[in-house]
C-alpha positions as CSV (number, residue, x, y, z in Angstrom):
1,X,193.3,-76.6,79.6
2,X,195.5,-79.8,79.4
3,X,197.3,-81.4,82.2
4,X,201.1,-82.0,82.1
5,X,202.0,-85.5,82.9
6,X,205.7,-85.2,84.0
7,X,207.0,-82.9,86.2
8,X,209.8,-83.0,89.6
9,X,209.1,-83.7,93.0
10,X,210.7,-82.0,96.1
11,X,213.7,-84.3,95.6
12,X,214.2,-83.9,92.2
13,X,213.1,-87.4,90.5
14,X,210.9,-87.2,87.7
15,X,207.2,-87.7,89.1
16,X,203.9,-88.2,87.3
17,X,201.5,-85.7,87.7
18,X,199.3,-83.3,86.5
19,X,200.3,-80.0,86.4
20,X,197.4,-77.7,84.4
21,X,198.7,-74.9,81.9
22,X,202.2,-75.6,81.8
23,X,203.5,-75.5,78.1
24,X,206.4,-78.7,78.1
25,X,207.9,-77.2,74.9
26,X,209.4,-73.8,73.0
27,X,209.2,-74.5,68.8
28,X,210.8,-71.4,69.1
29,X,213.7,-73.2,67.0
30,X,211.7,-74.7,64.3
31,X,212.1,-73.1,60.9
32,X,208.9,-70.8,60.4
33,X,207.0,-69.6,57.8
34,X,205.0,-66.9,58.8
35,X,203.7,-67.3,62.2
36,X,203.7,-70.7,61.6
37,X,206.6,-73.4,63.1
38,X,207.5,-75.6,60.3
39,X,208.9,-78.9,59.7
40,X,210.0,-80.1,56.4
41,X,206.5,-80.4,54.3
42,X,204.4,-79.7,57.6
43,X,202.8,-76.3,59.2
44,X,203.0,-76.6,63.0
45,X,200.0,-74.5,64.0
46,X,198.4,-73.8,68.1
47,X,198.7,-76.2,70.6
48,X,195.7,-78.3,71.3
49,X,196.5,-80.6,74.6
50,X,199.6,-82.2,76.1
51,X,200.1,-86.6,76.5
52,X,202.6,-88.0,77.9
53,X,205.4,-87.8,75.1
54,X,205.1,-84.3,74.7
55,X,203.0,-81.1,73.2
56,X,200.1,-82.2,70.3
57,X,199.9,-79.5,68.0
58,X,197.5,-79.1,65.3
59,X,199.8,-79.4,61.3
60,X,198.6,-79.0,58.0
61,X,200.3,-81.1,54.6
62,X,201.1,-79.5,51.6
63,X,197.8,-80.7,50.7
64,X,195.9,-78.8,53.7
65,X,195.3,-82.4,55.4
66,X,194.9,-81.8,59.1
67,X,197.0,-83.8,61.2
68,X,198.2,-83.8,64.9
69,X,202.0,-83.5,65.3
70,X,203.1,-84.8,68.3
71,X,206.5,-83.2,70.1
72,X,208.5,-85.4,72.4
73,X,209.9,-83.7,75.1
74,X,213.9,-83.2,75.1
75,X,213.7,-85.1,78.8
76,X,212.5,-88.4,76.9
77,X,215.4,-88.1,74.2
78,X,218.6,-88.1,76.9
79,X,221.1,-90.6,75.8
80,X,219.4,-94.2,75.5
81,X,215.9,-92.9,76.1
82,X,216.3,-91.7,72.1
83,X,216.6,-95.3,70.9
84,X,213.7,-96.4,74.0
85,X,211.0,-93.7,72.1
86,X,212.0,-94.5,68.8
87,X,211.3,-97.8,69.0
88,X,207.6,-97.4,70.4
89,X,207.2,-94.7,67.9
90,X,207.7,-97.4,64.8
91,X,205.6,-99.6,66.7
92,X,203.2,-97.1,66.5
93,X,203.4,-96.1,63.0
94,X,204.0,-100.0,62.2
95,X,200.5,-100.6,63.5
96,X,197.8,-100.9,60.4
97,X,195.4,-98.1,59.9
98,X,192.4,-98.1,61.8
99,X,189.4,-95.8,62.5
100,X,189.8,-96.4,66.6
101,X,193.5,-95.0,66.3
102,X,195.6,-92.5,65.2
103,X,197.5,-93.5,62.6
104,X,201.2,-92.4,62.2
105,X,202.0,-91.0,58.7
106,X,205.6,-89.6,59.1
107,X,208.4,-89.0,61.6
108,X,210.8,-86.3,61.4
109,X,213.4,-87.7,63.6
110,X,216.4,-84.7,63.7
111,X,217.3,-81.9,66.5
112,X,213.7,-83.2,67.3
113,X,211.5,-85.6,67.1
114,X,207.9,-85.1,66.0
115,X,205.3,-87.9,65.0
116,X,202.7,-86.5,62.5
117,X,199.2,-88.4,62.4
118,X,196.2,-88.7,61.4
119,X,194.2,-86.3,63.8
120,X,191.8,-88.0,66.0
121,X,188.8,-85.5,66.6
122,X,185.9,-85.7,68.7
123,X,184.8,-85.1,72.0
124,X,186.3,-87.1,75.5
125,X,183.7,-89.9,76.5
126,X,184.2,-88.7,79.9
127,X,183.3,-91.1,82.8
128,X,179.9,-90.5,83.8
129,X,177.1,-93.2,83.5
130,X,174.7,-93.8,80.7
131,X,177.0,-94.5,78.4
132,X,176.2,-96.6,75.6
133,X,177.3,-100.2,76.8
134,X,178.5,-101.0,73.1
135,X,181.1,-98.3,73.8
136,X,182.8,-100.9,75.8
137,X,183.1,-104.0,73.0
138,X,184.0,-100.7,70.9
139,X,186.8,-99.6,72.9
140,X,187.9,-103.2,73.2
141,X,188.2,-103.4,69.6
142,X,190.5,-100.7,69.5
143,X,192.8,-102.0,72.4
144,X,192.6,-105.8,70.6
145,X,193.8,-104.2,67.5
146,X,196.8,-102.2,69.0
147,X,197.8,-106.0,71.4
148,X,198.2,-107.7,68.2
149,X,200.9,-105.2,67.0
150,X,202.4,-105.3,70.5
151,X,201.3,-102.0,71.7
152,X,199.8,-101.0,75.0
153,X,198.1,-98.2,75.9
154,X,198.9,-97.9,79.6
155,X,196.8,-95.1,80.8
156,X,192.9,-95.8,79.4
157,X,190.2,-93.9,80.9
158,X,187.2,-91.9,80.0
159,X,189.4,-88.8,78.7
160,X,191.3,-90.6,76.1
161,X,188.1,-92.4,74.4
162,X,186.7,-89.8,71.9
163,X,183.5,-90.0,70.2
164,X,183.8,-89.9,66.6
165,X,180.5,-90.2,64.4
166,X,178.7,-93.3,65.8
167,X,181.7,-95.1,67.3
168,X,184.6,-94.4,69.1
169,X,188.6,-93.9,69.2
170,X,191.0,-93.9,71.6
171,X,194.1,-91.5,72.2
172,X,197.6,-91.0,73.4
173,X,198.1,-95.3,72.6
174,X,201.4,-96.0,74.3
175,X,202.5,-93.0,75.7
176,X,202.2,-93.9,79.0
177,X,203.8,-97.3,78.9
178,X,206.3,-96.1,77.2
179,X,206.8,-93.0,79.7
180,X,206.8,-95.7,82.5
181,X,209.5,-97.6,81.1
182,X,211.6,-94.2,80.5
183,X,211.6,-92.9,84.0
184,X,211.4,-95.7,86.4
185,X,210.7,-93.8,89.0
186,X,207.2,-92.9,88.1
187,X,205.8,-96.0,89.9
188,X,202.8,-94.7,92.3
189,X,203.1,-91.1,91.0
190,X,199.4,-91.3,89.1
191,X,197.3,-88.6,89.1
192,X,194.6,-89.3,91.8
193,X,191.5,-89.8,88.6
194,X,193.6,-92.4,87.0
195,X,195.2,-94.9,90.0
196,X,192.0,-96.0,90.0
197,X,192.7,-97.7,86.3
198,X,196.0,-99.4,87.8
199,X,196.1,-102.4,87.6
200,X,196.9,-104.5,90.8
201,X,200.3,-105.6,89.6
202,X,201.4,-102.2,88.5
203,X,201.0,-100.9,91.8
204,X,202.7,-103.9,93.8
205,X,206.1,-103.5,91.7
206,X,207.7,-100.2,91.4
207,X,208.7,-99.6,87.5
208,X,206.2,-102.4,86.3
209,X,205.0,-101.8,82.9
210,X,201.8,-101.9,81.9
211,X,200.6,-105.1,79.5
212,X,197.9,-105.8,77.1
213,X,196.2,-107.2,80.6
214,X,196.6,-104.2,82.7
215,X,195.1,-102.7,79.4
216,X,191.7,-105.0,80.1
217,X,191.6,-104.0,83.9
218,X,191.4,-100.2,83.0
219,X,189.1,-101.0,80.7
220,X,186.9,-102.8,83.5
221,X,187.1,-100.0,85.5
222,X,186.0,-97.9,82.6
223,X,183.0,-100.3,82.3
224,X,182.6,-100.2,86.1
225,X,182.1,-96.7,86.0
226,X,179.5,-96.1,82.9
227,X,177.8,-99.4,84.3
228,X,177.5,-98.2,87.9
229,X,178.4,-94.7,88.1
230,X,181.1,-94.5,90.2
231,X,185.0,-96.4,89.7
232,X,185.6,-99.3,92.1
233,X,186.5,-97.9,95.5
234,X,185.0,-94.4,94.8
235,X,184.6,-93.2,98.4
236,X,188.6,-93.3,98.9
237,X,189.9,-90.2,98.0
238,X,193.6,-90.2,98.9
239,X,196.4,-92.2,96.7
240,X,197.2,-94.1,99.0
241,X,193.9,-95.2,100.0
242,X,193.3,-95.8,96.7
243,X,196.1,-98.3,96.4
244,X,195.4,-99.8,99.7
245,X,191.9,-100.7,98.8
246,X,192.9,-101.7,95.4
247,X,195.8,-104.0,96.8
248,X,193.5,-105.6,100.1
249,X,190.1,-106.0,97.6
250,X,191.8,-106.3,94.1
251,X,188.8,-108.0,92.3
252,X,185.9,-105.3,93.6
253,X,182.1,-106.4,93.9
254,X,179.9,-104.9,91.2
255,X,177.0,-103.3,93.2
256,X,174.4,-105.4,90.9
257,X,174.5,-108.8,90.0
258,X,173.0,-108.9,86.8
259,X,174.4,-111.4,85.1
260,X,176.1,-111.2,82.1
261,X,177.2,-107.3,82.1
262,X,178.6,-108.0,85.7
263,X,180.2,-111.4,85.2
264,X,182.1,-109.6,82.4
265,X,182.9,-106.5,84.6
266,X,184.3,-109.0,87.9
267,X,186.6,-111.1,85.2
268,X,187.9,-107.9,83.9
269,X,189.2,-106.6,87.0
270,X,190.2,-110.1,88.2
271,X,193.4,-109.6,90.3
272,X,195.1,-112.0,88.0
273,X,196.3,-111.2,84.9
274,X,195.7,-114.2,83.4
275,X,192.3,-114.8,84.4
276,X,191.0,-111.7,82.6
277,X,189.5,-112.1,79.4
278,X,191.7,-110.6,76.3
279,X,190.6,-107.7,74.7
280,X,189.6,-109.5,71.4
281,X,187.2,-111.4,73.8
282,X,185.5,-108.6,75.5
283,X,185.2,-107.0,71.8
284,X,182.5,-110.0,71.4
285,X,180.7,-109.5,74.0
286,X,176.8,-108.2,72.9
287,X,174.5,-109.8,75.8
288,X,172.5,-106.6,75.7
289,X,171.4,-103.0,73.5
290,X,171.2,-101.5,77.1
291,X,172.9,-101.6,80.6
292,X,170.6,-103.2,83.4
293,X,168.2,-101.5,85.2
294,X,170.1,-101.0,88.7
């Protein structure tokens, strides 16, 4: 069951959270073919997760080519916000093909609008130790490659990287940037699992908007975790202990000084932006087949 990422507070402003089981949207008034929703050449089949735009459903081509429509919520497409999604979305589908990401083949842009792509399968990394240290230079690859095409992905952690055949992928690339840049007002309302991955300057300035070097400090949380077990600040629970410790300690100790691996980890959550390596750089980085013995 998949988490919904928006959703109202007690007063009424549009929050981020996470909500489990609730649908965001009807396709009750798509065209349908048989059981099936359709759009123009595409079958619209069951839903398979929610992201931060919307509902991902699995489609089928005319050719039977499995793809993964996603379904942007009518709260994203109110007056200006239209123009605000569209122009991420041709980012998106502007961005070259590549095996990290999933690539946008069409956009049926009409009562709705739905991006079709290629479907990303395999299973979440997760964030549990142990696991392969290359899947950091891999992820790094992806995120380098997105940057150069101006896209941010502005919610990384272990449930958007996929494993897929002996390398990896990354999901949902944008969404959340482009969510945060939508509703203003969703500064501070992470879900408790991701704060951790905020970067300090997205949680000092309300409406701040993630950048490729937020990008890299998620990313050194990610590594944090797989390298050490636990995220930086793991025994605070609460959001805003989270924050607190984030904002008072922003460049955390790794547990181990091992050299390369933790050299690499401390510049990636450097509370500077600009201190922190680029993700092109970290995609270099090979001191070791296997994380140090702790």
């Amino acid at each position: 069951m998949h988490p919904r990422l928006l959703t109202e507070n007690a007063g009424g402003d549009l929050v981020l959270g996470f909500v489990a089981g609730r649908r965001a949207l009807a396709l009750g008034a798509l065209a349908r073919n048989g059981d099936a929703p359709t759009m123009g050449p595409y079958r619209l089949r069951e839903l398979v997760r929610e992201c931060p735009l919307g509902a991902v459903h699995e489609a089928r081509d005319l050719d039977g080519e499995l793809l993964h429509a996603f379904v942007v919520r009518d709260e994203h497409l109110c007056g200006a916000r239209r123009a605000s999604v569209r122009s991420f979305v041709d980012a998106w589908k502007a961005m070259s093909p590549h095996d990290g990401v999933a690539h946008v083949v069409d956009v049926q842009d009409d009562a709705r609008l739905v991006v079709f792509a290629r479907a990303v399968e395999g299973i979440a990394v997760g964030s549990s130790s142990g696991q392969p240290p290359n899947d950091v230079a891999e992820v790094a690859r992806v995120l380098a490659h997105a940057h150069a095409h101006g896209v941010v992905h502005g919610a990384l952690d272990g449930d958007v990287v996929r494993r897929v055949g002996s390398g990896v992928a990354v999901v949902d690339f944008g969404m959340a940037a482009c969510v945060a840049r939508l509703h203003p007002t969703l500064a501070g309302g992470y879900d408790v699992r991701r704060v951790h991955g905020l970067a300090p300057e997205l949680l000092r300035a309300k409406g701040a908007t993630p950048t490729p070097a937020s990008d890299v400090y998620a990313l050194g949380v990610l590594a944090h975790e797989w390298f050490v077990g636990a995220v930086p600040h793991a025994r605070h629970t609460s959001m805003m202990e989270i924050v607190t410790a984030t904002l008072s300690t922003p460049t955390p100790p790794v547990p181990v000084d091992d050299g390369e691996w933790a050299a690499l980890i401390r510049a990636m959550l450097a509370e500077d932006p600009a201190r922190r390596p680029s993700a092109a750089r970290v995609a270099t980085f090979h001191p070791a087949l296997d994380w140090p013995q702790l």
